[in-house]
C-alpha positions as CSV (number, residue, x, y, z in Angstrom):
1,X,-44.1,1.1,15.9
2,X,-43.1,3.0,12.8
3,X,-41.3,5.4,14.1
4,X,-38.9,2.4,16.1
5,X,-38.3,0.5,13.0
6,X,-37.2,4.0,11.0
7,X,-35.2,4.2,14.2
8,X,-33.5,0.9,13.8
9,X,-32.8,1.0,9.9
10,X,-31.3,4.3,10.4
11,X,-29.4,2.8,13.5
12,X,-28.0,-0.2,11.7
13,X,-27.4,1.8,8.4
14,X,-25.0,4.5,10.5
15,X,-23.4,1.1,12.1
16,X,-22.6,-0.1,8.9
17,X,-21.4,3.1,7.2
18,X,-19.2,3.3,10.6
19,X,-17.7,-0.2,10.3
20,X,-17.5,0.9,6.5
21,X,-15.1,4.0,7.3
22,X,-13.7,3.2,10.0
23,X,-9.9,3.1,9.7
24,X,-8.4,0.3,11.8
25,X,-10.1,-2.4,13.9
26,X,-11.0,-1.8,18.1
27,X,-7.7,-3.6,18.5
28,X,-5.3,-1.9,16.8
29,X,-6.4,1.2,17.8
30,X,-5.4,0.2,21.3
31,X,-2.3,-1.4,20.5
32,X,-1.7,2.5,19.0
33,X,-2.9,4.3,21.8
34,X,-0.9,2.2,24.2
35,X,2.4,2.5,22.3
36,X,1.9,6.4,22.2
37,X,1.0,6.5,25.6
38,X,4.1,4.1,26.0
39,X,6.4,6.9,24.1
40,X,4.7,9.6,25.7
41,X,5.6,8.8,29.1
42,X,9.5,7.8,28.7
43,X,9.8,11.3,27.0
44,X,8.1,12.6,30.0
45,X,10.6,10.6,32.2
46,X,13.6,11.7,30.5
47,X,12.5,15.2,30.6
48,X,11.6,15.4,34.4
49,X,15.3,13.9,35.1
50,X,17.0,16.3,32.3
51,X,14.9,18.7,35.0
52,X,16.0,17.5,38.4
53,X,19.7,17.5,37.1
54,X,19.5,21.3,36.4
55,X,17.4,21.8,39.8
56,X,20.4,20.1,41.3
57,X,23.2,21.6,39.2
58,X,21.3,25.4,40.5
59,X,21.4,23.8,44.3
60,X,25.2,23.2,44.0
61,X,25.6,26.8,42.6
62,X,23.6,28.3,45.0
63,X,25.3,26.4,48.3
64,X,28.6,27.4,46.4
65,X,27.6,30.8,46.5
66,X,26.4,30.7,49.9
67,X,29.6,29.2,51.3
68,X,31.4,32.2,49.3
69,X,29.3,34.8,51.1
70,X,29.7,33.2,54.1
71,X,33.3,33.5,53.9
72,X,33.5,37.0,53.1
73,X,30.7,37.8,56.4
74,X,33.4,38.2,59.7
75,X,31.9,37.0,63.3
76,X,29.3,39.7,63.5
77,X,27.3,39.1,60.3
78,X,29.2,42.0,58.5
79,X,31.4,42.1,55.3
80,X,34.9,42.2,55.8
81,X,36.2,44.3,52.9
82,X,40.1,43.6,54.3
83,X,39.2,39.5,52.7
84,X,37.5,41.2,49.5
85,X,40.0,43.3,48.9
86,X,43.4,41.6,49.5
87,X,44.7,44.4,52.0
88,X,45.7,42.0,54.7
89,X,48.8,42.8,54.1
């Protein structure tokens, strides 16, 4: 019995040392959490888009290129060094 009361006073007295220190209430605390989380999450937004414009850009590039090498390839898959090097003259 002795031992659950020492149990209880030292309960309550770190409860109210806690409640003491503590720096804001339960609610504000959320209301902070919830704003960062807020803030967190457009900036994560924002940066995933900033992202998929440069994936895209790097797609346009690389089809671009592609058409390019395409164009320099004749019927049978090899270069044709006459396009490359202007000597259809």
């Amino acid at each position: 019995m002795k031992r659950l009361l020492w149990f209880l006073f030292v309960f309550a007295l770190g409860f109210a040392v806690a409640m003491l220190l503590a720096p804001q209430s339960g609610k504000k605390t959320r209301k902070k959490l919830m704003r960062q989380a807020k803030k967190l999450r457009l900036e994560l937004e924002a940066k995933a888009e900033k992202s998929m414009d440069a994936l895209n850009d790097w797609k346009v590039s690389v089809e671009e290129l592609a058409e390019d090498a395409a164009k320099q390839l004749n019927g049978n898959g090899k270069l044709d060094v006459d396009s490359i090097s202007g000597a259809n003259a």
